[in-house]
C-alpha positions in Angstrom: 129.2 101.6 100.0 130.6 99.6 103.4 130.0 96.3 103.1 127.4 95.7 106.7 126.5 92.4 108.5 122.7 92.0 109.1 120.6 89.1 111.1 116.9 88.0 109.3 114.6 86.1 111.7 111.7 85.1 109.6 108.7 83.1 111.2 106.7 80.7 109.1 103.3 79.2 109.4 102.7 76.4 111.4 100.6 74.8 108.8 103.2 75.1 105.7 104.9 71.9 105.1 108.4 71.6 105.6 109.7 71.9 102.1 107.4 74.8 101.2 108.8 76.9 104.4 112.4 76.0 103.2 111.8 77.3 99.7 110.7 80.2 100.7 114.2 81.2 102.7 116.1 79.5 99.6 114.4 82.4 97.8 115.4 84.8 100.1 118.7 83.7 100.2 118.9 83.5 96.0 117.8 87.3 96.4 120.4 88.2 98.7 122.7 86.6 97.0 121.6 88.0 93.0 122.4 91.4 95.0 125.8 90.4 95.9 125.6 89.4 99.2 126.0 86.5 101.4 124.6 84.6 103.5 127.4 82.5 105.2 125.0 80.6 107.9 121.2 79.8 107.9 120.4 78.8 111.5 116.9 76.8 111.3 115.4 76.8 115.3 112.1 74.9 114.3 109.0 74.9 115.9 108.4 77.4 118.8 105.8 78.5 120.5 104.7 82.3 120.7 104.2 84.4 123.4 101.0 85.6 122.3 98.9 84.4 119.6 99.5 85.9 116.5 96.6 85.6 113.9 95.2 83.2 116.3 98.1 81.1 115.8 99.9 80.0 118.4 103.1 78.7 116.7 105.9 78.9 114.3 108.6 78.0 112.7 111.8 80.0 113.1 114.6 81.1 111.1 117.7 83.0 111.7 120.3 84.5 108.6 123.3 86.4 108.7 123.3 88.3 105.8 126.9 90.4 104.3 125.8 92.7 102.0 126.4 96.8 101.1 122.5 96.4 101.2 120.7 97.5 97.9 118.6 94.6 97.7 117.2 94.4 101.7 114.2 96.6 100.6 113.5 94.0 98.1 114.1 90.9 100.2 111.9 93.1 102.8 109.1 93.3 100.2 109.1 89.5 99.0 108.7 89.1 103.0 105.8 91.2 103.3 104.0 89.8 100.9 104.4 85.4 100.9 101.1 84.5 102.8 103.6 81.5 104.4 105.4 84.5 106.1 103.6 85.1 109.5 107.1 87.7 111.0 109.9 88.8 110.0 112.4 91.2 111.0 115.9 92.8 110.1 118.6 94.6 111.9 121.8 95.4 110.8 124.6 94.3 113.5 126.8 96.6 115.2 129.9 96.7 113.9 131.8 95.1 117.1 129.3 92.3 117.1 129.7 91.6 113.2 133.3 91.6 113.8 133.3 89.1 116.8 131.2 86.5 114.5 133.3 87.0 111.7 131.3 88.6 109.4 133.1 91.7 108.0 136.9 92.3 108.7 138.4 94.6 111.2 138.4 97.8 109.4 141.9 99.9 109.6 
């Protein structure tokens, strides 16, 4: 399988604590990373404000990954995600291969 580069935003509740929002993209990252993948930067944005309120919320805190994997374990990761209650978005898309290229993240293939 081609190794891919992917980006994970993931949005946490406003009212989880610091530490508890952390762990919860350690574990994604441990999970990525069981799968054989990496996750060579973790981008943390902080507190931001939506544009609309989601389950009358009106902020979050936000998270961006870039994730190097041949991908067996995203449905997994995508599951975990789906399911923490500290979790209010999340969304993954795999990177075109220029962009993944210009960042870095997988080689120039020949």
């Amino acid at each position: 399988m081609p190794v891919r580069a992917y980006e994970l935003m993931i949005i946490v509740d406003q009212d989880v604590d610091d530490q508890t929002g952390k762990a919860q993209i350690a574990r994604v990252v441990e999970m990525i990373e069981a799968g054989g993948g990496k996750v060579p930067t973790v981008d943390h944005w902080g507190r931001r404000r939506f544009a609309y309120p989601i389950n009358k919320k009106n902020e979050g805190v936000y998270s961006v990954l870039e994730i190097v994997t041949e991908a067996p374990n995203l449905d997994d990761v995508d599951r975990f995600l789906r399911l923490a209650d500290e979790i209010v978005r999340h969304k993954l898309i795999r990177l075109p291969d220029s962009e993944a290229t210009k960042r870095g993240l997988v080689a120039v293939a020949d």
